[in-house]
DSSP file (Angstrom, degrees, kcal/mol; ACC not computed):
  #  RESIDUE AA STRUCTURE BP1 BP2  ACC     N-H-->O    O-->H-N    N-H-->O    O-->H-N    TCO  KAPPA ALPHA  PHI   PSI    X-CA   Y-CA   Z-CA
    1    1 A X              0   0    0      0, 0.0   102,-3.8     0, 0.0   103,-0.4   0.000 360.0 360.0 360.0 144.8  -71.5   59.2   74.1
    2    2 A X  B     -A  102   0A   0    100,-0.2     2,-0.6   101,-0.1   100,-0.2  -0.150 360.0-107.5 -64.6 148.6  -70.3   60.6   77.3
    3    3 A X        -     0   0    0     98,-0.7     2,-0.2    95,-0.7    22,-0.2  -0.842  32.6-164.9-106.1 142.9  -72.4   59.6   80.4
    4    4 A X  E     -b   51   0B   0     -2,-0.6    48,-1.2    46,-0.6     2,-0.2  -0.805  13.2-127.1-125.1 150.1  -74.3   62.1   81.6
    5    5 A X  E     -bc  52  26B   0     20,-0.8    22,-1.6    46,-0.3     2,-0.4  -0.544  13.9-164.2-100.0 151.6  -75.8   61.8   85.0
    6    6 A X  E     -bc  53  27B   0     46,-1.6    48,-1.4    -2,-0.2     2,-0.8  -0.981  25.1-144.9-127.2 135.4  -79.9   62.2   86.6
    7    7 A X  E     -b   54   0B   0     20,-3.5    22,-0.5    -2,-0.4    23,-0.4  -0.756  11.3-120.7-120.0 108.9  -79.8   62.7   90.2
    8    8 A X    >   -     0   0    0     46,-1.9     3,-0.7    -2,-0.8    22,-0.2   0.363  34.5-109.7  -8.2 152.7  -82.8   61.0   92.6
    9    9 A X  T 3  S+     0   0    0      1,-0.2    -1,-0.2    25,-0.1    46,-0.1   0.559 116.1  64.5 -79.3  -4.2  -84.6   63.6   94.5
   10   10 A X  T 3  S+     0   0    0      2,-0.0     2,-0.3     3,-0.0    -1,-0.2   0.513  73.2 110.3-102.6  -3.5  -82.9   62.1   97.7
   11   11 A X  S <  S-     0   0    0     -3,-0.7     5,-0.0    43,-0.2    -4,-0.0  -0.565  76.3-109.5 -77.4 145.8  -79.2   62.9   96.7
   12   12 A X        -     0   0    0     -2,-0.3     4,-0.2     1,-0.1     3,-0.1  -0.156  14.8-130.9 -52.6 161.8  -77.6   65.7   98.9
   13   13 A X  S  > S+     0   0    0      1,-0.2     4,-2.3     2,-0.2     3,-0.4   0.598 104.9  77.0 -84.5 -14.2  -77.0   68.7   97.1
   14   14 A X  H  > S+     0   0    0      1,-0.2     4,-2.3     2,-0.2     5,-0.3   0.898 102.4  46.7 -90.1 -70.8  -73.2   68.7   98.5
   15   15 A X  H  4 S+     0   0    0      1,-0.2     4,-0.4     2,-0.2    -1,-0.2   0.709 113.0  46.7 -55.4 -28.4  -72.8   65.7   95.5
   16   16 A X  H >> S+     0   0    0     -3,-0.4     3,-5.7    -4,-0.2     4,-1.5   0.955 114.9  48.1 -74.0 -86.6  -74.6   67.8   92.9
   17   17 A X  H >X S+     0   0    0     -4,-2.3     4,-4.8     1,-0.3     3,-1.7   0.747 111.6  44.8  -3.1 -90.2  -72.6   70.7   93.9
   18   18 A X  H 3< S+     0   0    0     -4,-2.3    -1,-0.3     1,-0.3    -2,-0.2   0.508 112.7  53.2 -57.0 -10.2  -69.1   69.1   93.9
   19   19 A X  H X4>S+     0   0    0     -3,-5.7     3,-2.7    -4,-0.4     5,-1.6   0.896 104.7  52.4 -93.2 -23.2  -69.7   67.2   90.4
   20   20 A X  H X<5S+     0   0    0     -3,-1.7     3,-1.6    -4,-1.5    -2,-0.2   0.924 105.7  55.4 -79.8 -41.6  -70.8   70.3   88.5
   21   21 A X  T 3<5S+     0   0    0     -4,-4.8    -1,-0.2     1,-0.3    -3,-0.1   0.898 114.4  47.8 -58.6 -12.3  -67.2   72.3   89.8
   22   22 A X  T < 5S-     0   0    0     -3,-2.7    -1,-0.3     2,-0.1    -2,-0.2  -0.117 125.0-111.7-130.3  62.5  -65.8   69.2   88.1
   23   23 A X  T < 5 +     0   0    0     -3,-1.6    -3,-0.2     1,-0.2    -2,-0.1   0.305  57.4 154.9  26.0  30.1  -67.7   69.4   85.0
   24   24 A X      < -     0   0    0     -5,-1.6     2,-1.4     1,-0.1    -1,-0.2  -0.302  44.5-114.6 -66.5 149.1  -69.7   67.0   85.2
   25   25 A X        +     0   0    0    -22,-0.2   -20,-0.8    -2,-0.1     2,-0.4  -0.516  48.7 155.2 -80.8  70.8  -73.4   66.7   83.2
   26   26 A X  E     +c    5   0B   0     -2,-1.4     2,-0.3   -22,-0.1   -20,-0.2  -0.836  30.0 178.4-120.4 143.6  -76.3   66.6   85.6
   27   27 A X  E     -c    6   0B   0    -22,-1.6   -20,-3.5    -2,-0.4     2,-0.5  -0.888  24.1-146.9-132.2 154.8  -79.9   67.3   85.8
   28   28 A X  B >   -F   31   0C   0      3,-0.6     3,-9.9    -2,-0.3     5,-0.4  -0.984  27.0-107.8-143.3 129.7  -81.6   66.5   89.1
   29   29 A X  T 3>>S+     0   0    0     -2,-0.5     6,-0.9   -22,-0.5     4,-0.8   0.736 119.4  46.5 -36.0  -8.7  -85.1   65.4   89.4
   30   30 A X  T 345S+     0   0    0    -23,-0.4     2,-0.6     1,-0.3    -1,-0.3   0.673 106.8  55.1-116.6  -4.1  -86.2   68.6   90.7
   31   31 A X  B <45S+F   28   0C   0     -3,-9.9    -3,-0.6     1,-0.1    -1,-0.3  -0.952 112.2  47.2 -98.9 115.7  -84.4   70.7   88.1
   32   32 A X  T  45S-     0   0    0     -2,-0.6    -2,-0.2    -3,-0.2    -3,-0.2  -0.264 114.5-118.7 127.6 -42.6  -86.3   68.7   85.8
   33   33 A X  T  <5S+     0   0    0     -4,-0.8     3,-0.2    -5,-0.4    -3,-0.2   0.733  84.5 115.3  91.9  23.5  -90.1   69.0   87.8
   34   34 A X    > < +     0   0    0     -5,-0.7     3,-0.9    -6,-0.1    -4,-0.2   0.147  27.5 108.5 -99.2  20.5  -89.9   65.1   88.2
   35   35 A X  T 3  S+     0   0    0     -6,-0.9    -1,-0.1     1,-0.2    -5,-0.1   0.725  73.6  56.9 -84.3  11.3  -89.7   64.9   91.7
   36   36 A X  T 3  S+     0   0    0     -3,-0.2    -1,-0.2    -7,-0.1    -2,-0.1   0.646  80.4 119.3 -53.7 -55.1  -93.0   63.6   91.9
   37   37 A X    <   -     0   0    0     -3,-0.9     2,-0.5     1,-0.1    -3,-0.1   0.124  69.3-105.9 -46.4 136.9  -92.5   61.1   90.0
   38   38 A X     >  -     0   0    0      1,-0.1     4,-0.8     4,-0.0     3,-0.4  -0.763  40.7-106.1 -59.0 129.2  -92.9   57.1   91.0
   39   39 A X  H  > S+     0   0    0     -2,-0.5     4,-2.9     1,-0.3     5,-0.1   0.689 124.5  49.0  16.3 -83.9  -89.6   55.1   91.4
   40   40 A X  H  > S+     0   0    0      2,-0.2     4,-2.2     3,-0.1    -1,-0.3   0.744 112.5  42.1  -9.2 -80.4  -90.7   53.6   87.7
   41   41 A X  H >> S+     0   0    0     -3,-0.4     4,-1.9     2,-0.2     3,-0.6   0.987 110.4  59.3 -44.0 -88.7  -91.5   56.8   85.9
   42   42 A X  H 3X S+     0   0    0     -4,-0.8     4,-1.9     1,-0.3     5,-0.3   0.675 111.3  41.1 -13.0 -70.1  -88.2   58.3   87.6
   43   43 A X  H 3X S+     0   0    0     -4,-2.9     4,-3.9    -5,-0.2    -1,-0.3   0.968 116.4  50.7 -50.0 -58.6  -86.0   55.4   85.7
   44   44 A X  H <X S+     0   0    0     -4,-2.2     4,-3.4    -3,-0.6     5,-0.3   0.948 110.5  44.7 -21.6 -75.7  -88.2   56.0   82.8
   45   45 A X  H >X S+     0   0    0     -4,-1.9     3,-1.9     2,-0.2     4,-1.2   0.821 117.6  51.1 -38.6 -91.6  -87.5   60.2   82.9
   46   46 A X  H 3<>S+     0   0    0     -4,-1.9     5,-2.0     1,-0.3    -2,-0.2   0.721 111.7  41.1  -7.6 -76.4  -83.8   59.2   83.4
   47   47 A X  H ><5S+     0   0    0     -4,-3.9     3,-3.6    -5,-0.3    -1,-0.3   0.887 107.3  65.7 -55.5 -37.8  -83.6   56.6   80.3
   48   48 A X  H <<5S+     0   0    0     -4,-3.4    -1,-0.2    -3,-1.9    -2,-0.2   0.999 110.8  39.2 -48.1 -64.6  -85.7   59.1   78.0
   49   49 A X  T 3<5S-     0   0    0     -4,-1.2    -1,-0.3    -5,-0.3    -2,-0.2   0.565 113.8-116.5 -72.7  12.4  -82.9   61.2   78.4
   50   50 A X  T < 5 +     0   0    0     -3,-3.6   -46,-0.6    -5,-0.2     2,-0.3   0.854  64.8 146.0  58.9  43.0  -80.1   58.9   78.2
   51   51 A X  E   < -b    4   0B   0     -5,-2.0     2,-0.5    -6,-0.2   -46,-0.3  -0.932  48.9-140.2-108.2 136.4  -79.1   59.8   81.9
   52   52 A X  E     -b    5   0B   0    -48,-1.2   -46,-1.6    -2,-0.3    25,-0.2  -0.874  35.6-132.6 121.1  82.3  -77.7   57.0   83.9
   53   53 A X  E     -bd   6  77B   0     23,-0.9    25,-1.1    -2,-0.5     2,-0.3  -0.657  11.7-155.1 -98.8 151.6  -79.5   57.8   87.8
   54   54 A X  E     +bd   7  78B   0    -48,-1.4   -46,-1.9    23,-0.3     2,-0.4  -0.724  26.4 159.4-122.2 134.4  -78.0   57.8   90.5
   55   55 A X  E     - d   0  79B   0     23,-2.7    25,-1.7    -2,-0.3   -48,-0.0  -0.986  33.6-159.1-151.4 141.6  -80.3   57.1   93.4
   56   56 A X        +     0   0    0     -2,-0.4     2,-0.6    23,-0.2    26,-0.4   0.194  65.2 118.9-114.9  30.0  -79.8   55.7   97.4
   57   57 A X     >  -     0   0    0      1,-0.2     4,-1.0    24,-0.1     3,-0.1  -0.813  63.9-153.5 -97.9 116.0  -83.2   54.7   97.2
   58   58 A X  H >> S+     0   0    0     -2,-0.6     4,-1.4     2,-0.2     3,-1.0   0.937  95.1  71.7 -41.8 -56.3  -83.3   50.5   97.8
   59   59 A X  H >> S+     0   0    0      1,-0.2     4,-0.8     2,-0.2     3,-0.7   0.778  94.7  49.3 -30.9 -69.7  -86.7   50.9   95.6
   60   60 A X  H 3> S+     0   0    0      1,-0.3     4,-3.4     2,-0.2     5,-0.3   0.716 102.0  62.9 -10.6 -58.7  -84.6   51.6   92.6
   61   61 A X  H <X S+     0   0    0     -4,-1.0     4,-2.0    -3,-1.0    -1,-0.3   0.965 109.8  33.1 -41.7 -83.2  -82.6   48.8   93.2
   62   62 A X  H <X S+     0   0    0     -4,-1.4     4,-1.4    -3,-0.7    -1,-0.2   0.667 114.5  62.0 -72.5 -13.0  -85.4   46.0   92.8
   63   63 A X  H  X S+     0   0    0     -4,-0.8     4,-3.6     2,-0.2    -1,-0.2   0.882 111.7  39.9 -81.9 -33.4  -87.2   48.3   89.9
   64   64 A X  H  X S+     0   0    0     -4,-3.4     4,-2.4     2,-0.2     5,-0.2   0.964 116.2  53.2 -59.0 -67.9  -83.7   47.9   87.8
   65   65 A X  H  X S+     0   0    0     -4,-2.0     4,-1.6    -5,-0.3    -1,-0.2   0.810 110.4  45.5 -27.9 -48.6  -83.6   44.2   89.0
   66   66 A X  H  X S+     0   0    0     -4,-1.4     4,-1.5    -5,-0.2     3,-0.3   0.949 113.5  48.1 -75.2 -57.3  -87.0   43.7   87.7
   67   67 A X  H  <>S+     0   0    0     -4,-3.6     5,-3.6     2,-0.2     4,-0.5   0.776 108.6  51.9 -34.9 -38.9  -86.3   45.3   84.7
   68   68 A X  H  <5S+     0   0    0     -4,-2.4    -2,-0.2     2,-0.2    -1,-0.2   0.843 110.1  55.1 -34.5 -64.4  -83.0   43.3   84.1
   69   69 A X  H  <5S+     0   0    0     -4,-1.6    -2,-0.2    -3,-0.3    -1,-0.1   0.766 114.3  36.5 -29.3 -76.2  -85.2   40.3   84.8
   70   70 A X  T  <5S-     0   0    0     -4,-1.5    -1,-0.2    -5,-0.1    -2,-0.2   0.383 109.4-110.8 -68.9 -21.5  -87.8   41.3   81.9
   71   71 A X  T   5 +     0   0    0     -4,-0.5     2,-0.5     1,-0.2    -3,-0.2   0.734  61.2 154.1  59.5  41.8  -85.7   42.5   79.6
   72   72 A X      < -     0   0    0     -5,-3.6     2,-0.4    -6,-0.2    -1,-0.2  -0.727  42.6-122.4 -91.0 129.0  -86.7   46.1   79.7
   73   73 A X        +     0   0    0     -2,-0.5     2,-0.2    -3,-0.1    -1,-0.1  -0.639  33.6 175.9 -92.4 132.8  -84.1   48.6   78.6
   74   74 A X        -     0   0    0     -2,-0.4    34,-2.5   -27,-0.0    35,-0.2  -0.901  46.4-109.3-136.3 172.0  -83.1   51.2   81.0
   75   75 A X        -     0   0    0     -2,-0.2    31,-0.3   -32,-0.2   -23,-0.2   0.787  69.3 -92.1 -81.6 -27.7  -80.5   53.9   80.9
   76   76 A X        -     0   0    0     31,-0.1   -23,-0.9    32,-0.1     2,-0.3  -0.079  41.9-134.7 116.8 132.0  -78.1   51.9   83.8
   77   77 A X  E     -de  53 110B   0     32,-2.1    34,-3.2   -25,-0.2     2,-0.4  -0.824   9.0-153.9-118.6 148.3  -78.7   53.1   87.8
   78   78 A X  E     -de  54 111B   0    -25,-1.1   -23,-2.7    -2,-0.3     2,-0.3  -0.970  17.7-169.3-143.4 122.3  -75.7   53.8   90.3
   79   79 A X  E     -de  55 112B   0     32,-2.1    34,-1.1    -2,-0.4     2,-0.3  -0.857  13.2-176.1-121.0 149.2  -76.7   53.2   93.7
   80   80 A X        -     0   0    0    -25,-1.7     2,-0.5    -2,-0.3    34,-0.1  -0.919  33.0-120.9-140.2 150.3  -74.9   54.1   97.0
   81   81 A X     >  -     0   0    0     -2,-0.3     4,-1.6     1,-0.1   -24,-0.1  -0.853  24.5-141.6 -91.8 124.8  -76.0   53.2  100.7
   82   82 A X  T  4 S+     0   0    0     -2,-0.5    -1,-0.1   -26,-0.4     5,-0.1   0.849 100.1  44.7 -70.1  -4.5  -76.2   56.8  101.9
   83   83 A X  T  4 S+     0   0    0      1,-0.1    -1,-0.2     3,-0.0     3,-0.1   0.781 113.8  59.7 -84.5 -34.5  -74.5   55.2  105.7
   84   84 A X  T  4 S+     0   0    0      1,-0.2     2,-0.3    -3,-0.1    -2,-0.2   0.721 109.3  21.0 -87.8 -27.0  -72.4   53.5  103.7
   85   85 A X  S  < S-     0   0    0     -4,-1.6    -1,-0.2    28,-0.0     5,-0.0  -0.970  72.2-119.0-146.8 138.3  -70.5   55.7  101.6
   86   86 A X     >  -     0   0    0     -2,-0.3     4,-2.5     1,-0.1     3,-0.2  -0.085  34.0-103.5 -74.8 158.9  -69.3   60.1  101.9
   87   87 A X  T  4 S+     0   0    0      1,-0.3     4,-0.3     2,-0.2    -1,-0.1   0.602 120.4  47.9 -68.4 -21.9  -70.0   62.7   99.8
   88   88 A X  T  > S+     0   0    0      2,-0.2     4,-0.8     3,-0.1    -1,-0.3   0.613 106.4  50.7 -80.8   3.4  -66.9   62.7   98.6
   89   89 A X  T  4 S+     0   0    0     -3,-0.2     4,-0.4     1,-0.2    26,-0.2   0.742 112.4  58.3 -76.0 -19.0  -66.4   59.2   97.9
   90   90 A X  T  < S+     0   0    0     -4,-2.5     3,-0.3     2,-0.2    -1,-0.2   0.845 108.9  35.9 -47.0 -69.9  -69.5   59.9   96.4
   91   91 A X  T  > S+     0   0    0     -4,-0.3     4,-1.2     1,-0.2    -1,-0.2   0.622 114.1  54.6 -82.9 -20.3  -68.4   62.6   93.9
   92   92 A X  T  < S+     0   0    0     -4,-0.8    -1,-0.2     2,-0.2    -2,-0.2   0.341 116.5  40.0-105.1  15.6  -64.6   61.1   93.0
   93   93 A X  T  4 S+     0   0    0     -4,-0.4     4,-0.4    -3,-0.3    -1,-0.2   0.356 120.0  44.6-118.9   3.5  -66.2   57.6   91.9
   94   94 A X  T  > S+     0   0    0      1,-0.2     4,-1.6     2,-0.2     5,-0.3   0.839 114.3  51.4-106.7 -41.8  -69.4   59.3   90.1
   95   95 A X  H  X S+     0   0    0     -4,-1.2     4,-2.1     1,-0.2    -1,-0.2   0.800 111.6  42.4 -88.8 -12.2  -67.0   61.7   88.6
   96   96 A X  H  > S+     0   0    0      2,-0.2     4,-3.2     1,-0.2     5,-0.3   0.879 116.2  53.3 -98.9 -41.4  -64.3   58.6   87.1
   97   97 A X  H  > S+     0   0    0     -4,-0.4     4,-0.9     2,-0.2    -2,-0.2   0.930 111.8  42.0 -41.2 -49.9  -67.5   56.7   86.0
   98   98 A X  H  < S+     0   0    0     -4,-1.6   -95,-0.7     2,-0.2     3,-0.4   0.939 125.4  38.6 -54.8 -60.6  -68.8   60.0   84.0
   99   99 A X  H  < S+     0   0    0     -4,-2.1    -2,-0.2    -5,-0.3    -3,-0.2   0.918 121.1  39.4 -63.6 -27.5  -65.0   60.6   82.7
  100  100 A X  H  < S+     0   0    0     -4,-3.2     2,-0.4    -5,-0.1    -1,-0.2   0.373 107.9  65.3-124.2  13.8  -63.9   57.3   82.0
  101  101 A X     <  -     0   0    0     -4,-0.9   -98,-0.7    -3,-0.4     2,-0.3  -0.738  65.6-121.8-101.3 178.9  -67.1   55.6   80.4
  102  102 A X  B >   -A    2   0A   0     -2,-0.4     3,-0.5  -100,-0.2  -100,-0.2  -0.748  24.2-125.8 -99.3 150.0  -69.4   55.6   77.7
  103  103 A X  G >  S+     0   0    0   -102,-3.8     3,-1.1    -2,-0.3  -101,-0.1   0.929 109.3  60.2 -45.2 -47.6  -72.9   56.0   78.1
  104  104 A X  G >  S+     0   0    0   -103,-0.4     3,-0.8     1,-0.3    -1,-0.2   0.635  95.3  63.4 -70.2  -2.4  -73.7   52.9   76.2
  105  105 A X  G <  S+     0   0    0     -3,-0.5    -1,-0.3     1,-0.3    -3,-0.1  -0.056 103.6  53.8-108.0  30.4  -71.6   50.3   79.0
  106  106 A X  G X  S+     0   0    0     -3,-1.1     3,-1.2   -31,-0.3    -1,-0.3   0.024  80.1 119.0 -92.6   3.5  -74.0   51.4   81.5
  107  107 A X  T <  S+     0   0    0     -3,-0.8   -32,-0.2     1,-0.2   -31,-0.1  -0.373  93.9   3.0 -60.0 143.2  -77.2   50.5   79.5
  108  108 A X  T 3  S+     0   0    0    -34,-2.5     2,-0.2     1,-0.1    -1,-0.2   0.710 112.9 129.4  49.9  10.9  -79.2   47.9   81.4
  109  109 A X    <   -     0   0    0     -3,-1.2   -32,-2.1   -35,-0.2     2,-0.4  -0.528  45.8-163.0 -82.2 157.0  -76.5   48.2   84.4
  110  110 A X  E     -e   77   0B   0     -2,-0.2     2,-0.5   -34,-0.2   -32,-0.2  -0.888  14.2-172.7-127.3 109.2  -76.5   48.7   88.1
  111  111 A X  E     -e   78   0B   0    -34,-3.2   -32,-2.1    -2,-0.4     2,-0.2  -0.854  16.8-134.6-125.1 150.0  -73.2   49.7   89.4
  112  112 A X  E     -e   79   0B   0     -2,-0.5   -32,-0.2   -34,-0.2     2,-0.2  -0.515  26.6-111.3 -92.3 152.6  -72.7   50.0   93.3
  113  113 A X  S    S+     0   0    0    -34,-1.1   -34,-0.1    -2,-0.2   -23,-0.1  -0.415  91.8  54.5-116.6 162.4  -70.9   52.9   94.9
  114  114 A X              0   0    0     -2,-0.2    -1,-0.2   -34,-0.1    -2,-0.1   0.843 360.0 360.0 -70.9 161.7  -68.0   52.9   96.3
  115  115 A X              0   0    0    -26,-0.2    -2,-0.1    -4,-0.1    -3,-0.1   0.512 360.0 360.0 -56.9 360.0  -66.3   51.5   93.6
C-alpha cells in the first residue's frame, strides 16, 4: 500500500500545501478535528488510519521510542528539527518517501528528515 501521510498540528501549512500540488495523500490533524489530541492519541489517530505522521515535535520522538521499546505497533513517524531543515527540503524528501515506499516499511519506524 502506498504511504499516505498525517501531518502534526505544528507543521507549516507551506508543507501541506506543496505536497498536495504533488499529489501526495494527507490529512492534517486539524482537518481531521484531532488537534487536541495528546502526543499518544495523535500516534494512535495516525496508525488507525494507516498514516505514517509527520511531526517536529521532540515528544513524538520519545512516544515512538517508547513504543519501539514495548513492542507497540505504530503506523511509522517522520520527524524533522523545524531549525534544522526548509520547507522545501521538507516537501522533496516527504514527497520520495510517499512515492518510493510502501506503507508497510515504515511500520514501527522513525525516519529523520533530511534524508
Amino acid at each position: 500500500m502506498a504511504v499516505a501521510l498525517y501531518m502534526d498540528v505544528h507543521i507549516p501549512k507551506a508543507i501541506t500545501i506543496g505536497l498536495r500540488l504533488r499529489d501526495v495523500n494527507i490529512i492534517t490533524a486539524q482537518e481531521d478535528k484531532a488537534d487536541n489530541l495528546s502526543d499518544p492519541e495523535l500516534l494512535d489517530r495516525a496508525t488507525s488510519l494507516q498514516r505514517a505522521l509527520f511531526t517536529f515535535d521532540d515528544d513524538l520522538l520519545a512516544e515512538a521510542d517508547k513504543r519501539q521499546q514495548k513492542g507497540i505497533v505504530f503506523a511509522g513517524v517522520i520527524y524533522a528539527h523545524p531549525l534544522q531543515v526548509s520547507i522545501g527540503t521538507c516537501v522533496r524528501d516527504l514527497e520520495m518517501i510517499v512515492k518510493a515506499g510502501e506503507s508497510e516499511e515504515l511500520i514501527n519506524q522513525v525516519i529523520f528528515l533530511p534524508l
